[in-house]
Every structure is written in structure tokens, then in C-alpha cells.
C-alpha positions as CSV (number, residue, x, y, z in Angstrom):
1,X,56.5,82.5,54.0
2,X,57.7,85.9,54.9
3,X,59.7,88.4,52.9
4,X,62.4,91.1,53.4
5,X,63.2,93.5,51.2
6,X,66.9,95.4,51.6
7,X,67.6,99.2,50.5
8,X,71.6,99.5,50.7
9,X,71.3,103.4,50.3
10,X,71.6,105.9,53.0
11,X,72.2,109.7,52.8
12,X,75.0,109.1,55.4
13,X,76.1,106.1,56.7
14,X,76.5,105.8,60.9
15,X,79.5,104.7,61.8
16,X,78.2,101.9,64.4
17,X,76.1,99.9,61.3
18,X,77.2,96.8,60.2
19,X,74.4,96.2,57.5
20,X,75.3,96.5,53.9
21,X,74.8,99.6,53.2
22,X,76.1,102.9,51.0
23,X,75.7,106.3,50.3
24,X,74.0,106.9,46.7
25,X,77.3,107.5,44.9
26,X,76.6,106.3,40.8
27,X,73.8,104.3,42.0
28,X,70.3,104.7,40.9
29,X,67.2,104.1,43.1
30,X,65.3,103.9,40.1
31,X,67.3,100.9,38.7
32,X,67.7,99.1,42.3
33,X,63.7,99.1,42.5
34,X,64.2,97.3,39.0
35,X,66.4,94.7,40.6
36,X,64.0,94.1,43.3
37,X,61.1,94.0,41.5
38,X,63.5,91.4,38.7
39,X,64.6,89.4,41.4
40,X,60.8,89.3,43.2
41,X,60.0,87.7,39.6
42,X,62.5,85.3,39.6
43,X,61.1,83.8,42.8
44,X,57.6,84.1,42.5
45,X,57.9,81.8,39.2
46,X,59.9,79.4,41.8
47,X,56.9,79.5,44.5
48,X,54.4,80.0,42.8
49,X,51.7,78.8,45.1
50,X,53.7,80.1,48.1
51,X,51.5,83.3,49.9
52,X,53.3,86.1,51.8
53,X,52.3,87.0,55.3
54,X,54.6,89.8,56.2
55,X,56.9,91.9,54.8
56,X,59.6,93.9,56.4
57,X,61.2,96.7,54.1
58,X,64.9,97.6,55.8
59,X,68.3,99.1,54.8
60,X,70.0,101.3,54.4
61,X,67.1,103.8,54.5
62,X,63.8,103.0,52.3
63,X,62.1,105.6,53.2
64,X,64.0,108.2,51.5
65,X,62.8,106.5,48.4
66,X,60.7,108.8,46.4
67,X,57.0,108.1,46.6
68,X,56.2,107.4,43.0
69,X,59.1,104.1,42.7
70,X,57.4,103.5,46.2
71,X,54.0,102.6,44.6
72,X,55.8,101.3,41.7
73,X,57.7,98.7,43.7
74,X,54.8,97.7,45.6
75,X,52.6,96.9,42.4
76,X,54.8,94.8,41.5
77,X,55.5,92.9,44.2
78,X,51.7,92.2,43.8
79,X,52.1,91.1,40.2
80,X,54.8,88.7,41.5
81,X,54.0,87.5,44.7
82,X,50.7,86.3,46.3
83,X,49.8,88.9,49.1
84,X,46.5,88.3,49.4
85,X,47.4,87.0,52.7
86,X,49.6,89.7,53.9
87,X,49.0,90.6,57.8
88,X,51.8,93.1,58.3
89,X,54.1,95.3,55.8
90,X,56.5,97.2,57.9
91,X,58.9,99.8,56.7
92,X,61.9,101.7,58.0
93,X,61.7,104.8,58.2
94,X,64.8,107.6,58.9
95,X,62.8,110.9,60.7
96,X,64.4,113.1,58.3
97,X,63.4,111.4,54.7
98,X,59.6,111.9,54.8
99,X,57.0,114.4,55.4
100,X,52.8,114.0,55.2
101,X,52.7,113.4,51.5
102,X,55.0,110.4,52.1
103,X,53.6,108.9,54.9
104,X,50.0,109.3,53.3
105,X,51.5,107.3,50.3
106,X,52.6,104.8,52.8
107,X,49.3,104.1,54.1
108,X,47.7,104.4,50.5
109,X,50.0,101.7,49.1
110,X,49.3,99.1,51.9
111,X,52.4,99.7,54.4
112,X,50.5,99.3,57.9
113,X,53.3,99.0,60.3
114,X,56.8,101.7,60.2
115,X,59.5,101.1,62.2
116,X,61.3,105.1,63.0
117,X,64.8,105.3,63.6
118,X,65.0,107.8,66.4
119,X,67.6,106.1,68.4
120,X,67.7,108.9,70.8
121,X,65.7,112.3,71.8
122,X,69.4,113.5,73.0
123,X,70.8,115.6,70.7
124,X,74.7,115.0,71.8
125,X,74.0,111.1,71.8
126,X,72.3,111.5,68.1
127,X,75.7,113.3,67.0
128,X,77.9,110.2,68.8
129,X,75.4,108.4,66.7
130,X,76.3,109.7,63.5
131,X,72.6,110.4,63.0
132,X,71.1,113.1,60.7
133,X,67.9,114.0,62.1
134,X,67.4,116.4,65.1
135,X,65.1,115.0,68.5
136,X,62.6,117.9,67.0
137,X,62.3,116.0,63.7
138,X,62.3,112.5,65.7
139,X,58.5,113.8,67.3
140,X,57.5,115.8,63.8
141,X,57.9,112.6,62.3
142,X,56.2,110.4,64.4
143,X,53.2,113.0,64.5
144,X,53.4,112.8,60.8
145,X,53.2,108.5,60.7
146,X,50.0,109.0,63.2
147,X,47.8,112.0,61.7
148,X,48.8,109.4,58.0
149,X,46.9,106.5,59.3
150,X,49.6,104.1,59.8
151,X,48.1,101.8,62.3
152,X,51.0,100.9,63.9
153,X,54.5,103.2,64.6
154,X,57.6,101.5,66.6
155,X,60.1,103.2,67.7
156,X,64.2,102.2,67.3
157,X,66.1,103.6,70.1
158,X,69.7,102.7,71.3
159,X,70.9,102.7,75.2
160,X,74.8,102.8,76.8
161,X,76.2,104.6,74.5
162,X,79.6,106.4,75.3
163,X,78.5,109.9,77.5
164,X,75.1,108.9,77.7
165,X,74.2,109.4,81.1
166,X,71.4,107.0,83.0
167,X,69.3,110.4,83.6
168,X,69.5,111.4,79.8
169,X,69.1,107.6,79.0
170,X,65.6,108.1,81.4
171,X,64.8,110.8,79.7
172,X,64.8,109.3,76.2
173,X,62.3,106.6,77.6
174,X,60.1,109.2,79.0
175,X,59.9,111.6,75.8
176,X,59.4,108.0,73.8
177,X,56.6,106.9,76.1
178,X,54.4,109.9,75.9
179,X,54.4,109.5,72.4
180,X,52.4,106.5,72.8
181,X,53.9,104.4,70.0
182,X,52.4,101.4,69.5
183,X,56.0,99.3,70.1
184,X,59.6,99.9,70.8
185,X,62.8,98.4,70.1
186,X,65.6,99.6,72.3
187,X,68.8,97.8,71.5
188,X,72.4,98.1,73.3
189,X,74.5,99.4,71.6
190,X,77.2,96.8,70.3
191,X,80.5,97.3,68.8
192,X,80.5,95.0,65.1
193,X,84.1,94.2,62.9
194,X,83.9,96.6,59.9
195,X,82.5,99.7,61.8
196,X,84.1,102.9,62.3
197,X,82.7,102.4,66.6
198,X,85.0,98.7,66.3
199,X,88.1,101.1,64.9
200,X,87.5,104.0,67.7
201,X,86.8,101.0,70.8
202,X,90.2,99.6,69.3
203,X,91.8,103.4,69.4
204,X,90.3,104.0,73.0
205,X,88.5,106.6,71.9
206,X,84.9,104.8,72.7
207,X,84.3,102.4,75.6
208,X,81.9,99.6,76.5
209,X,80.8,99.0,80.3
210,X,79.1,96.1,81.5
211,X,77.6,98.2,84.4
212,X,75.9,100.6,82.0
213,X,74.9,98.3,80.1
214,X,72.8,96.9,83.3
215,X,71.6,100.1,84.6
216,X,70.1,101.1,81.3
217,X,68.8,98.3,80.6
218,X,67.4,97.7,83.8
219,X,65.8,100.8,83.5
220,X,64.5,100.4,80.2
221,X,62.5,97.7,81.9
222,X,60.9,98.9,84.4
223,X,60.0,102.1,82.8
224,X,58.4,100.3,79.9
225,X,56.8,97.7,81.9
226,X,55.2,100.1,84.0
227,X,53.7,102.4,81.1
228,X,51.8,99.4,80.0
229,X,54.6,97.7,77.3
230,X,54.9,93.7,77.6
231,X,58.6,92.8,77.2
232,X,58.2,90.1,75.0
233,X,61.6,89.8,73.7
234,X,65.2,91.1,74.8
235,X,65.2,93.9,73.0
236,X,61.9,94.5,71.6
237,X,58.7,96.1,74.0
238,X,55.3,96.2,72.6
239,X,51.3,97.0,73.9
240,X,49.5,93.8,73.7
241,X,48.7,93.1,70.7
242,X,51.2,94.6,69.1
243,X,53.8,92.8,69.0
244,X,55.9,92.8,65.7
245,X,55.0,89.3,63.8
246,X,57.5,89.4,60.8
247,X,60.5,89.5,64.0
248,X,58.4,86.4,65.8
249,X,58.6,84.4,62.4
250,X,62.4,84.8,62.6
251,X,62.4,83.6,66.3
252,X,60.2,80.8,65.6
253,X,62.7,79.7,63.2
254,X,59.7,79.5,59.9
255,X,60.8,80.4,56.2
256,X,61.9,83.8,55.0
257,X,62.8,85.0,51.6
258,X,65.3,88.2,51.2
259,X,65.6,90.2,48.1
260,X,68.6,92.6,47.9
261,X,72.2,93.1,48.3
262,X,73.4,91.0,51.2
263,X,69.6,90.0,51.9
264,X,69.6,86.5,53.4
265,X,66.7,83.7,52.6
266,X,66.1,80.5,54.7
267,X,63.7,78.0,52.9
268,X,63.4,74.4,54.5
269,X,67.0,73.5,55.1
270,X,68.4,75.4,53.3
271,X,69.9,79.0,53.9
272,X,71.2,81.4,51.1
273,X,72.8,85.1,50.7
274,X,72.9,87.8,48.0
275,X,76.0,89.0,47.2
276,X,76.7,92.6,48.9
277,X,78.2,94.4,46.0
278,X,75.0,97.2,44.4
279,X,76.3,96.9,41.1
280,X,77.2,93.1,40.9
281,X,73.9,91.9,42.4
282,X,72.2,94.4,39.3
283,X,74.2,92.2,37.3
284,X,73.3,89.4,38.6
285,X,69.7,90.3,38.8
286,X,69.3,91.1,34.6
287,X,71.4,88.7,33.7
288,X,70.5,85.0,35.9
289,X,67.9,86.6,38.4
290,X,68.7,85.9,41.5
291,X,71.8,86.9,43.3
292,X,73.0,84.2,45.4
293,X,76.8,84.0,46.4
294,X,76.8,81.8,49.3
295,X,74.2,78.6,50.6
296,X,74.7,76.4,53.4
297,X,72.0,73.5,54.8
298,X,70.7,73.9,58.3
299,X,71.2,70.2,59.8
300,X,69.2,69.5,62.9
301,X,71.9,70.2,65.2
302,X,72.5,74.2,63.9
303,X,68.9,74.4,63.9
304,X,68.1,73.1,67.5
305,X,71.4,75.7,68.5
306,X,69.3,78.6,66.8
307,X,66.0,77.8,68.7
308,X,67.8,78.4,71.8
309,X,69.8,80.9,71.0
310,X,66.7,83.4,70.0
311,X,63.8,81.6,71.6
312,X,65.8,82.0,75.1
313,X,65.5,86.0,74.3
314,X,61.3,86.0,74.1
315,X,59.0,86.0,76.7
316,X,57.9,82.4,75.4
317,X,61.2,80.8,75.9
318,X,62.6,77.8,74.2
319,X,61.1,74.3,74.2
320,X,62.8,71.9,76.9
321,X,63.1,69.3,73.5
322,X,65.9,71.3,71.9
323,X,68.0,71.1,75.4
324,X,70.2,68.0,75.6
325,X,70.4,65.7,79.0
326,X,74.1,66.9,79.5
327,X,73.1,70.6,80.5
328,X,70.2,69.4,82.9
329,X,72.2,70.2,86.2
330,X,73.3,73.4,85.1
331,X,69.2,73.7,84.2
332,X,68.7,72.9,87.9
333,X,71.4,75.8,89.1
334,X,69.9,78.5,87.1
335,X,66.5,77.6,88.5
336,X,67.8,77.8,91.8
337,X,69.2,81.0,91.3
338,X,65.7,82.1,89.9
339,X,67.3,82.9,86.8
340,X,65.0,81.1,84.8
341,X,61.8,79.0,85.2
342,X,60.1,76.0,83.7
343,X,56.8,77.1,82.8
344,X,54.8,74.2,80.0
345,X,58.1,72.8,79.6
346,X,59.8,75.6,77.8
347,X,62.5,77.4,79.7
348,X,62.1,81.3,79.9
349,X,64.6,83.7,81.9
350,X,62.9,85.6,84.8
351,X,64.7,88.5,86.9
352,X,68.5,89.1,85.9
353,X,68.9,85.8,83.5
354,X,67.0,88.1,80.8
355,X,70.0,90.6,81.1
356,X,72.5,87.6,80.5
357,X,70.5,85.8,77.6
358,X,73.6,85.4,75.9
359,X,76.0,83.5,78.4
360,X,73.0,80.9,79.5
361,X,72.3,80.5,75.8
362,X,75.8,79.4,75.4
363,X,75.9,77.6,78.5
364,X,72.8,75.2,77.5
365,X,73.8,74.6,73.8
């Protein structure tokens, strides 16, 4: 099984976030590391021969937890939970929420893979952003991760936003690439309901463009591939061996557990969420421990349409068994317009299908 944790806190929120997720406010991160560590109980009494093999620590920002309920919150996830088989325990990291002391605790305590939220090495696309850290900070703090030990660093970045040029976009990929890190994640930037970017698109004060979004991604391609990165999924670039496996559990569609507000679980059939409310899922946590406000089961059918719909986005591809005869000839079209290819009988996008993983998804559902 594999586990996420959720942090809801940030020190500001950005305004293109969707996640659950609040400034500090009344809350205490003290007492939130209580809840976690409560509700990691609860479940490891539940499963208690199940072992953990990754664990992805998200938010919110988690880093700018102070170091000391760091190492308590890791000890007792180890009381709780069996880790003894733990391959990867990745963190997110903010570049302005940590310096060596931090990072060295990270690597004390076990955390051998942090994801760093740079987004951008351009400072006017980090202030569109919302973002708190200067492109300065973005390279201290990667410096930082490395001369810590953390074996592996990936770095978030975010392309087509509004005013950012293709050369500035290029120039983000190059600064990133020097710095060597070990995997990067470089998202488009998308416009979710409940965001302050949704109300300004809606305003006309923020645009989306389907041309940028090809040009910088297409770049983002190349220039990755070429500096040695295997594009192994839509969004995510990595050096062999390197690739992130907590992300390829998801993908492959094997059981998760989350812990937090919002945090969602899928075990066998079945899929939960935690309520997002900080203070109600504390509640919760003391008083029942667990948090769960909604549950739904995953029949076959919703199962076979979530294999293709993030299988089609790796390098892998999606097995030809969860494609039904009626979307055969359409199949046949997409081959012929080398769009995709049948290689071991799984279907993986070649050339431009990857940059419209979406609309063939839906097309062969």
C-alpha cells in the first residue's frame, strides 16, 4: 500500500491552487501533527499486516513545518505503520521554508526523495504566480537539498502562463537543467472552479491559448529529452532510474491510503475522502479517528475508464483489454495518423497524440 500525507497550511496561498489548503490563521501545526499521527493509528490497527512502500508528504506546504514535529511525526508513523518496506518518502518542499539544518533533518529522519516548488526561474511569472520565493532562493534551495544528502530532488515547474514568453519559458528549462535534478514535473498551467485564476479568466483579466500551450510544451520536450530526461509521463520527466514510484502506483491504479484534510484513500473497491474543514477533521480525528465524509465503490466499468484515462498519459500506455470493440476503427485512425502505436498490445501516444492525451482518452472510453 502507499501513503499520502496532506499539510493544509501555507504561508500564502496561490491564487491558481485548487488543493485544500489555508493560511495558519488559529490553527496549530503542533495539534494537526497530532491528528495525523491519531488518524495514522486508527488505520494501522485496521491493517495491521499491511506494509508501506512509499510515502508522499504534500499540501499546502510541509516543509515549513518546524524540524522537531518533523521527526516527531515521522516516529510515529513508525510506531503505527509497518515501513520496514518503505522504498521512497518524498516531501514538498516550498524554496523559501527551509535552510541546511532543515534539509539535514530531512535526510536524518528517512525523507530520500523532495519534490521543490520552483515553478519558475522568472521572477515576473513567479509574481503572476502568487509565489513567495525569489529564482535566487529557487537555486539556494536546491543547492541546499544536494550538499543535505537527499538522494533524489525534482523539480515543480509550470509553463503557459499569461506573459510568459516561449524565450523566458526556454530559459526556465535551461537554468532548471543545469541544475541537474534528478526529475522534473512541468505542468500547464490549468484554470480549476474555486480559484482566484478561474475568477480573473472569467473577468478577462487572464487568458488561456491553445497555441502556447503547444509551443511550450513542445519545447519542454525536446529540451528535456535531449539533456538526457525520459518523458515517461505527460507531465512528469525523469533520468532513468528515477522515475517517481509513489505517482506510478497511482497510474497503475494499486491501493493508497490518505491522511488529512481532504486526503483521499482508495482500498480494493472502495474509494473514500476526509472531510476538508482543519478544525472538523481534528474533531473528527479525537473523537471517531478517522475523518471520512464521502465513499463511493469503484465498479469495473469506472475503473477500466481510470486505466485509460492516466495510463494513456505514460510512456507505458494502457493495456488494449480495457479498450472496448466499439472504439477499434477510431484505434485504426489514430494509428494512421501516427498518433499512437500498438507496441505488446498496449496503446501509447507517439508524436502530437501525447500533447492531446486528453481528447483521445475521451475518444476511446
Amino acid at each position: 500500500m502507499h501513503l499520502y500525507l496532506h499539510f493544509p497550511i501555507c504561508h500564502r496561498v496561490c491564487p491558481y491552487c485548487s488543493f485544500y489548503k489555508h493560511e495558519i490563521g488559529g490553527h496549530s501545526i503542533s495539534r494537526i501533527i497530532d491528528s495525523l499521527l491519531g488518524e495514522a493509528q486508527y488505520y494501522g490497527s485496521l491493517y495491521p499486516d499491511t506494509s508501506i512502500k512509499t510515502i508522499y508528504f504534500g499540501g499546502g506546504t510541509p516543509s515549513m513545518i518546524p524540524s522537531s514535529e518533523m521527526i516527531r511525526l515521522v516516529e510515529g508513523l513508525h510506531e503505527h505503520l509497518i515501513l520496514n518496506e518503505l522504498q521512497e518518502f518524498t516531501l514538498e518542499a516550498n524554496p523559501a521554508t527551509f535552510k541546511l539544518k532543515k534539509a539535514q533533518t530531512y535526510q536524518h529522519i528517512g525523507i530520500n526523495r523532495v519534490s521543490l516548488g520552483v515553478q519558475s526561474f522568472d521572477l515576473k511569472t513567479l509574481q503572476t504566480l502568487g509565489r513567495d520565493h525569489l529564482p535566487v532562493q529557487a537555486v539556494q534551495a536546491y543547492h541546499l537539498l544536494r550538499d543535505a544528502g537527499i538522494p533524489q530532488v525534482n523539480i515543480d515547474l509550470m509553463y503557459s502562463v499569461p506573459g510568459l514568453s516561449l524565450s523566458q519559458w526556454q530559459e526556465t528549462l535551461q537554468t532548471t537543467i543545469k541544475l541537474h535534478p534528478d526529475h522534473i514535473s512541468a505542468y500547464n498551467l490549468t484554470y480549476e472552479e474555486d480559484t482566484p485564476f478561474f475568477d480573473s479568466l472569467q473577468a478577462g483579466d487572464l487568458d488561456f491559448n491553445d497555441d502556447r500551450d503547444a509551443e511550450h510544451y513542445t519545447l519542454t520536450d525536446q529540451l528535456l529529452c535531449e539533456a538526457g530526461y525520459r518523458h515517461y509521463e505527460t507531465s512528469n520527466f525523469a533520468k532513468p532510474g528515477f522515475e517517481s514510484i509513489h505517482n506510478q502506483s497511482y497510474w497503475e491504479g494499486n491501493h493508497y491510503l490518505g491522511l488529512g484534510p481532504s486526503a483521499v484513500s482508495t482500498i480494493g473497491s472502495e474509494r473514500w475522502s476526509n472531510i476538508a474543514d482543519t478544525a472538523a477533521y481534528q474533531k473528527l480525528i479525537s473523537s471517531v479517528g478517522h475523518a471520512k465524509t464521502t465513499h463511493e465503490t469503484i465498479d469495473p466499468q469506472a475503473y477500466r475508464i481510470e486505466r485509460i484515462a492516466l495510463q494513456l498519459r505514460t510512456l507505458k500506455g494502457v493495456s488494449l483489454s480495457h479498450l472496448s470493440e466499439s472504439v477499434r476503427p477510431r484505434l485504426e485512425q489514430l494509428q494512421s495518423l501516427k498518433l499512437l502505436t500498438i507496441l505488446n498490445d498496449r496503446v501509447v501516444l507517439i508524436n502530437d497524440g501525447k500533447m492531446h492525451v486528453d481528447t483521445i482518452a475521451s475518444e476511446l472510453i
